[in-house]
TORZA-368096 format. One record per residue (C-alpha): residue in one letter; x, y, z. Coordinates in steps of 0.2 Angstrom, whole numbers, padded with zeros to 4 digits, always signed. Last residue first. Layout:
BEGIN
AXYZ
...
END
This chain:
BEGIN
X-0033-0953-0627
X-0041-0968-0619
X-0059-0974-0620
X-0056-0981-0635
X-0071-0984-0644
X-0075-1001-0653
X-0084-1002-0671
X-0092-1017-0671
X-0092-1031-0687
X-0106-1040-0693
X-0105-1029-0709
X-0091-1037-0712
X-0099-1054-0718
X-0087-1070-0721
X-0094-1080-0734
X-0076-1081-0742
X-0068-1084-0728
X-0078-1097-0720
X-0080-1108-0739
X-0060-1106-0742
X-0058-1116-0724
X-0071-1128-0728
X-0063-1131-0744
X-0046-1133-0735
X-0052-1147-0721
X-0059-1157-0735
X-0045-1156-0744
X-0035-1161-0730
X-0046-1177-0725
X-0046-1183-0742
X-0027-1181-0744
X-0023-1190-0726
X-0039-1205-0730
X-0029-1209-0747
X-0011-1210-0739
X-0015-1222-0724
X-0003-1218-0710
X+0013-1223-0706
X+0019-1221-0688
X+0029-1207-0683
X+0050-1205-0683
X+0057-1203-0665
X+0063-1188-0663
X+0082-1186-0654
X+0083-1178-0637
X+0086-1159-0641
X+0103-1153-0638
X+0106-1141-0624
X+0112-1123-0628
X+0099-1114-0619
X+0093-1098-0626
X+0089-1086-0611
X+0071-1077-0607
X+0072-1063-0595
X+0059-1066-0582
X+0072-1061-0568
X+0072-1080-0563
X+0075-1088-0579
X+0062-1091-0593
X+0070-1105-0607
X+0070-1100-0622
X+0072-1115-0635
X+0087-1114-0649
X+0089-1129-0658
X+0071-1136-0654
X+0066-1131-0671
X+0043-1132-0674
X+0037-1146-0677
X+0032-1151-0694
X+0014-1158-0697
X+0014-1173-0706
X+0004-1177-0721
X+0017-1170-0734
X+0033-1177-0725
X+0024-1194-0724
X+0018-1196-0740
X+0034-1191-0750
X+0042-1203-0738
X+0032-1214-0742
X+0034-1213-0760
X+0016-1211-0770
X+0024-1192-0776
X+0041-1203-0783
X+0056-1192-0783
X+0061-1199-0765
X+0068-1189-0754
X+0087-1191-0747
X+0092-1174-0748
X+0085-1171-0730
X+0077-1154-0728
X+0061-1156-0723
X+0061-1152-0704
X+0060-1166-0698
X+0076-1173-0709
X+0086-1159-0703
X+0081-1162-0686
X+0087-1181-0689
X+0103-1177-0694
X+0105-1165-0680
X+0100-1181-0669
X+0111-1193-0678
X+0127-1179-0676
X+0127-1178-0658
X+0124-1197-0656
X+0138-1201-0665
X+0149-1189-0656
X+0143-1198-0639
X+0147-1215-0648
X+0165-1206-0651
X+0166-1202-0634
X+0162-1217-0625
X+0177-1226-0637
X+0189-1214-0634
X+0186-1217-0615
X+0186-1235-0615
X+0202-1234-0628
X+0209-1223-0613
X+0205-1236-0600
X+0213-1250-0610
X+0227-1241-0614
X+0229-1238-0596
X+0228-1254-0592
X+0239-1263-0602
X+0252-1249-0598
X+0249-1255-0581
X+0252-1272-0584
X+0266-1271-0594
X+0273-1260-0578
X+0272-1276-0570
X+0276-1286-0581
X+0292-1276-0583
X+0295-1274-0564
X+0292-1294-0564
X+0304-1295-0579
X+0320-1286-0570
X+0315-1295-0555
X+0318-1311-0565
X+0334-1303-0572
X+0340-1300-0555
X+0338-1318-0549
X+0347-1325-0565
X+0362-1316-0563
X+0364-1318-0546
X+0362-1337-0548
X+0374-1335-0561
X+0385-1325-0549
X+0383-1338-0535
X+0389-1355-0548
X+0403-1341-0555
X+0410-1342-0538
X+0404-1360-0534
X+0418-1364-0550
X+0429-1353-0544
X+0431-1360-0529
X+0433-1379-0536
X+0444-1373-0548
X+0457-1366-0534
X+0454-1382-0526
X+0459-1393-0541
X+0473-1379-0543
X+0480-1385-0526
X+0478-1404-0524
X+0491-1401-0543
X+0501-1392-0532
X+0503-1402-0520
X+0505-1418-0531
X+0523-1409-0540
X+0528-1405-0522
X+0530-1387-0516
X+0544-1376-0513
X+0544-1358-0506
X+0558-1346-0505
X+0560-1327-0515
X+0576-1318-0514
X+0578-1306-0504
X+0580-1290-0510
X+0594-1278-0508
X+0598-1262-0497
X+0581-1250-0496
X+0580-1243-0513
X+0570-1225-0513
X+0552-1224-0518
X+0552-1213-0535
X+0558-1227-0546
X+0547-1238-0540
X+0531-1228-0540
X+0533-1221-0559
X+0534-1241-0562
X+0518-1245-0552
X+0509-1231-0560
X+0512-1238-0577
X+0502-1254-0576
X+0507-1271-0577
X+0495-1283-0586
X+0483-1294-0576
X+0466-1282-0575
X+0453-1286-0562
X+0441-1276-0578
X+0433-1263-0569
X+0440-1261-0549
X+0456-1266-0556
X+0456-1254-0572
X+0449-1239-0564
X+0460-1238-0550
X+0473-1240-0559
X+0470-1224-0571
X+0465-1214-0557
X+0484-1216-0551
X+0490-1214-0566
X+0480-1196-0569
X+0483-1192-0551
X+0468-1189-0541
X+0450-1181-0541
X+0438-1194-0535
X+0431-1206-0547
X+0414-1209-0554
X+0406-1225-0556
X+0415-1234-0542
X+0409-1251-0544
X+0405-1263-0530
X+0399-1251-0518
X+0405-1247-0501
X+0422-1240-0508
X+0432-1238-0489
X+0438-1222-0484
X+0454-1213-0483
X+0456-1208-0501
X+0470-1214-0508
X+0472-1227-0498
X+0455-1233-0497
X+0455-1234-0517
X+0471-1245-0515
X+0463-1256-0502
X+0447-1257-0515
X+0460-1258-0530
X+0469-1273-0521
X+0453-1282-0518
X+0450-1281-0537
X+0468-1287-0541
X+0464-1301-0529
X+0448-1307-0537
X+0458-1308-0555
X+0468-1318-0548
X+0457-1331-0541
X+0449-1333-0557
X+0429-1327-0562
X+0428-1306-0561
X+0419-1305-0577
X+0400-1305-0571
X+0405-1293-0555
X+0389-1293-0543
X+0396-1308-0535
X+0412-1298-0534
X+0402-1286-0521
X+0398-1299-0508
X+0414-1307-0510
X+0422-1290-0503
X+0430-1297-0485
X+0434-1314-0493
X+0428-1332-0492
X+0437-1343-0480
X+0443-1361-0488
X+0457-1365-0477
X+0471-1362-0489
X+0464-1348-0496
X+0465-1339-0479
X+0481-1345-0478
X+0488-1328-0484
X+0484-1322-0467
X+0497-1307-0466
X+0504-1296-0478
X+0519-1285-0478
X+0518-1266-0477
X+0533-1255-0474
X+0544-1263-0485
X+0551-1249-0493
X+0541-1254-0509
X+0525-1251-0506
X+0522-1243-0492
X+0535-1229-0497
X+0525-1230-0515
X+0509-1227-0508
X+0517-1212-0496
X+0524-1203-0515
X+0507-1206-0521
X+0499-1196-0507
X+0488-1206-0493
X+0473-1204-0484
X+0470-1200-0467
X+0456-1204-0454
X+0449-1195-0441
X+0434-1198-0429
X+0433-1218-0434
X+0413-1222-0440
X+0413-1241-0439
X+0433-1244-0441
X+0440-1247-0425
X+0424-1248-0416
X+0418-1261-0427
X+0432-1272-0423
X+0434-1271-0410
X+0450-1262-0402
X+0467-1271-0402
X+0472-1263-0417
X+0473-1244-0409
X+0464-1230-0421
X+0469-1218-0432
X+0457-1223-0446
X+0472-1224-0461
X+0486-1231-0448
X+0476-1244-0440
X+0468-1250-0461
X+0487-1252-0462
X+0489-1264-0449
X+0493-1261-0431
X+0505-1251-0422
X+0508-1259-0410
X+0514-1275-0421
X+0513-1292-0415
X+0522-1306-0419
X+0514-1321-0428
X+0508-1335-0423
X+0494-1349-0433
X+0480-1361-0426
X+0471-1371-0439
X+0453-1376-0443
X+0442-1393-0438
X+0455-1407-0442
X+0467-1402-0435
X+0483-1390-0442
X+0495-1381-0432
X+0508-1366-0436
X+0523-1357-0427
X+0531-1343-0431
X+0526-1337-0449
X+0533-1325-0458
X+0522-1308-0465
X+0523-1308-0482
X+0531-1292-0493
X+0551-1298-0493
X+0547-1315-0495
X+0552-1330-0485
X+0539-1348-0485
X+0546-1361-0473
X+0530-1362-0463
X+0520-1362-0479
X+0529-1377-0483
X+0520-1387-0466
X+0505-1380-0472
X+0505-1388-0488
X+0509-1405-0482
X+0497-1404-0467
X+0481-1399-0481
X+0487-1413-0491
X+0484-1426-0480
X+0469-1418-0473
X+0463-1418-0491
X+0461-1400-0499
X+0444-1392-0507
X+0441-1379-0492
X+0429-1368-0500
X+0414-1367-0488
X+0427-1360-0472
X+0439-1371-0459
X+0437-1364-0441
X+0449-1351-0435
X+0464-1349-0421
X+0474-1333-0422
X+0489-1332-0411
X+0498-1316-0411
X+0514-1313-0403
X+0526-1300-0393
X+0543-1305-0388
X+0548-1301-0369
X+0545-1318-0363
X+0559-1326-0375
X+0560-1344-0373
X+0543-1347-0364
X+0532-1338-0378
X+0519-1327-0372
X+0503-1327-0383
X+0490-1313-0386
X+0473-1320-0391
X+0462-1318-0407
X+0448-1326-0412
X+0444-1329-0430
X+0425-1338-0435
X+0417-1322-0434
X+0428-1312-0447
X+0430-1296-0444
X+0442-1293-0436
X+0448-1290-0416
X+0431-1295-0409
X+0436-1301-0390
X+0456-1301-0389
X+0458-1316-0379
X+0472-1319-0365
X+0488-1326-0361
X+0490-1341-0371
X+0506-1351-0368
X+0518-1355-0381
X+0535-1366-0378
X+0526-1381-0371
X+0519-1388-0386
X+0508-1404-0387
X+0494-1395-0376
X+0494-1381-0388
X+0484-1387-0402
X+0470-1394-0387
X+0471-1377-0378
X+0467-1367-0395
X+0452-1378-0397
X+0445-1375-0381
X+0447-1357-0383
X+0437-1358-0400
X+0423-1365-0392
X+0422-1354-0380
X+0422-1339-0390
X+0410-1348-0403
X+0398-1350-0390
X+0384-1356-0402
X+0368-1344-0406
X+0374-1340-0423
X+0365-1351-0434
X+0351-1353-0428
X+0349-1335-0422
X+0349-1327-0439
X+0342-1309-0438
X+0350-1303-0422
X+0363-1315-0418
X+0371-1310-0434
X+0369-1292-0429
X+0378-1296-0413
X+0390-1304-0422
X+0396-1288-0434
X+0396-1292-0456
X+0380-1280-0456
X+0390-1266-0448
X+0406-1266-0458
X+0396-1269-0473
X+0385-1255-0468
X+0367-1255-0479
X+0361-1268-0468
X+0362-1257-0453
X+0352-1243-0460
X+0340-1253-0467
X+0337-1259-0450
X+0333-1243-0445
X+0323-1240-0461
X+0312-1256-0455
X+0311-1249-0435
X+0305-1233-0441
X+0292-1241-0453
X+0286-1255-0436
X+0284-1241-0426
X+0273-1229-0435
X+0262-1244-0440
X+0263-1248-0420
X+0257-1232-0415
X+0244-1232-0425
X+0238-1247-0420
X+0238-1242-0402
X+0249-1252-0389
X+0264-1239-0387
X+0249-1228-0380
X+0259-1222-0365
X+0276-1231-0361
X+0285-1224-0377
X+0302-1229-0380
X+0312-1218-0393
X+0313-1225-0413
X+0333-1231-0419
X+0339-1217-0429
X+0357-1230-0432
X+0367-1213-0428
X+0386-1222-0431
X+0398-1222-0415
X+0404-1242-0420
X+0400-1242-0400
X+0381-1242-0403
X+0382-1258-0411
X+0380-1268-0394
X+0367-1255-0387
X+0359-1257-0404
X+0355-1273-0403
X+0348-1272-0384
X+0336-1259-0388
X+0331-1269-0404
X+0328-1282-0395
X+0318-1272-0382
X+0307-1268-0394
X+0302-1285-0396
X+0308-1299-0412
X+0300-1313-0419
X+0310-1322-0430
X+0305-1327-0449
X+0316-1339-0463
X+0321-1336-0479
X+0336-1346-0492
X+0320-1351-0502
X+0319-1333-0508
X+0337-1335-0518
X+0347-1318-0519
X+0358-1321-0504
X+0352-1326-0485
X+0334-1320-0482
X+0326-1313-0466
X+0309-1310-0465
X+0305-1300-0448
X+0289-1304-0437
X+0287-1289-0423
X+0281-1292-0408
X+0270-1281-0396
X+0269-1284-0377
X+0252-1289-0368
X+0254-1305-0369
X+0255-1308-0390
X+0251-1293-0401
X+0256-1293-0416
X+0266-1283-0430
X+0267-1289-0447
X+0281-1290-0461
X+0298-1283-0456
X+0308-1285-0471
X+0328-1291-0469
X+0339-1294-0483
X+0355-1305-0478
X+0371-1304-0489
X+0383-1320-0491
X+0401-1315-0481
X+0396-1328-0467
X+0396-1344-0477
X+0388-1358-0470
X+0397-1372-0476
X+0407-1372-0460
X+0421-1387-0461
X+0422-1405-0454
X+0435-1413-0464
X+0440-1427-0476
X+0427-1443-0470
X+0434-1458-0478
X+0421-1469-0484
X+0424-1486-0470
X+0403-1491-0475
X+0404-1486-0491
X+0387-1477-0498
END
């Protein structure tokens, strides 16, 4: 490393627009009050996690400072009796996860300081109010005309902005805006060229851009003026609300909001009603409001095509009078067949072309006198510092959506193996099952086999007369069939039981010769007691009864 390397700026590379997942993991006890260990990670990569400790009474305090957004966050009630059993705590520590669930799930919410603080105190624990104050003071020393009156505490969204009304010396009665912010991860342009460009954007007139009054770069962010408008900004005029309210109350949950007709579309249009404000934002490298949702975009790469699909979300809002909290709308309110048209092709593709409804638009909004001529002029190197940072942001813009990409297939394959796993399983358990069965059908049919066998039926007999098994079945005395045995219940009414008999073992063999000669012997005697049987030995027996 040089030793006199040029150091080109000192910018935040945390960017605040990155989603933060939250999971409260365990619950302990540490000095008689219970804290809960929450895992918070930034963005779809794990490594990106870290663990705070939180009480109840954080959660007390959190949703005191969100509590003005006017939104039912279901946070669980205090309990001073028995807040220390177990079960207690379980029930606890489930209600306090779906609360902040609640919150995450709320862009508008989850983007708000105090929920910043919350979950990622390391990063957000600096006095940013003071900080940018000092800074304000510095720009401004050089320049006595503008004098800072006082802060608007929370005014946008961004964290990093701050907001504070301005008096200026020449003409007290004039209202203006000074908004100081801190340089943002895509900031690409040399200090050098980062004065040259701004110093142009000062002379910058269009009919739908907001002039500047008065700019100044340093090296940590930059410090623009505007005037002020009463009546706010157009997000003002769809939630009825004032603009120098915070942020989350303006916009959190506002009690009425309004929606737009086509014919009002084109009055904001192309009556110059509406002209924007903070096109430096670019400039100074600050991510935008619905980064979060064109990560989940695959096709949405180039600068452009990002803008057309921001355009569609304020155009949806328009329409409807409330924000699209998703990144695709899947299904699409009833509206005008042009209008539904547009909205589908910028919140889709980020389309390029022109589109009908902007024609139909500008010839039904009526001409306002004539248009001024565009005025901007840049130097053949600016705009070359320019494009290099332009592909520099797109570049970690497609960077984070293959990262996204790649995260969500894994968990794709995880659920996968997972339920691969369980498929496993099961089969496994049904081919147990099939398997215990069909031995148990095997058995079944060896013992009826075998009692057909006993009892001299089995086709498998030899022709022989010396064959064993000839031998066997004619020596052996055959049992008598165990198919149907009665069985005495208690009422002495004999029953058949239906119960297989156990299968018979097979007896020993037995010498053939000794078997025959026993049995012939046995029959002689037999025929010798019959025949020399005397009936004359026999007594007549009177029955008593008649």
């Amino acid at each position: 490393m040089a030793l006199f390397e040029k150091r080109y700026t000192n910018k935040v590379l945390l960017d605040d627009t990155e989603k933060l997942t939250s999971v409260i993991e365990n619950a302990r006890t540490i000095d008689g009050h219970t804290e809960y260990v929450i895992k918070t990670q930034r963005g779809p990569l794990p490594e990106k996690s870290w663990r705070v400790s939180r009480r109840y009474n954080d959660f007390v305090q959190l949703n005191a400072a969100l509590s003005i957004s006017g939104i039912d966050l279901a946070l669980p009630p205090k309990k001073i009796i028995g807040n220390m059993e177990p079960d207690f705590i379980a029930q606890r520590q489930i209600a306090l996860q779906n609360y902040l669930n609640n919150i995450l799930m709320n862009p508008i919410l989850a983007s708000s300081l105090p929920m910043k603080k919350f979950l990622d105190p390391d990063n957000y624990t600096a006095p940013l109010h003071e900080i940018a104050l000092q800074q304000v003071s510095l720009a401004l020393r050089s320049d006595a005309n503008f004098e800072v009156c006082k802060a608007i505490p929370d005014m946008g969204w961004r964290l990093r902005k701050h907001y504070y009304t301005v008096k200026n010396r020449q003409n007290p009665k004039q209202e203006l805006l000074l908004t100081w912010v801190e340089f943002g991860p895509d900031k690409h342009l040399q200090d050098k060229d980062m004065q040259g460009v701004f110093k142009s954007l000062g002379t910058l007139r269009h009919n739908y851009i907001e002039p500047i009054v008065y700019q100044h770069v340093t090296e940590n962010g930059a410090l623009m003026i505007r005037n002020f408008y009463p009546v706010g900004t157009l997000r003002d005029i769809l939630c009825v609300t004032k603009p120098k309210q915070p942020f989350i109350k303006k916009y959190g949950n506002p009690k009425q909001t309004k929606s737009l007709s086509v014919p009002e579309i084109a009055m904001y249009g192309y009556q110059k009603c509406a002209k924007l404000l903070d096109i430096e934002n670019g400039l100074l490298g600050l991510p935008a409001f619905y980064r979060p949702y064109v990560v989940q975009r695959r096709k949405l790469h180039a600068t452009t095509q990002v803008d057309i699909y921001s355009f569609g979300h304020v155009l949806y809002e328009m329409a409807f009078g409330r924000p699209l909290l998703e990144a695709t709308c899947s299904e699409l309110p009833y509206c005008e067949a042009t209008l539904k048209s547009l909205l589908a092709r910028s919140l889709k593709t980020g389309f390029t072309n022109e589109h009908p409804f902007f024609e139909s638009t500008k010839h039904a909004a009526l001409a306002v006198g004539s248009m001024e001529r565009p005025h901007f002029k840049l130097s053949s190197h600016l705009k070359e510092a320019l494009q290099e940072a332009v592909n520099k942001a797109e570049q970690r813009l497609k960077d984070e959506q293959k990262v996204a990409r790649h995260q969500k297939r894994l968990v794709k394959v995880q659920e996968m193996m997972s339920s691969e796993e369980e498929m496993k399983k099961r089969k496994q358990k049904l081919k147990k099952e099939q398997k215990l069965a069909q031995e148990q059908r095997s058995a079944n049919q060896l013992s009826a086999n075998g009692m057909k066998h006993i009892n001299g039926k089995s086709p498998e007999r030899s022709d022989s007369p010396t064959s064993t098994s000839t031998a066997t079945s004619v020596g052996t005395l055959t049992p008598p069939s165990l198919r149907s045995i009665d069985v005495p219940q208690g009422d002495g009414v004999p029953a058949k039981s239906t119960v297989p008999p156990p299968p018979l073992q097979m007896p020993p063999p037995v010498d053939v010769t000794s078997n025959l000669s026993k049995l012939t012997n046995e029959r002689a005697a037999l025929l010798g007691s019959i025949c020399n049987f005397n009936k004359t030995s026999l007594r007549k027996v009177a029955n008593e009864y008649h």
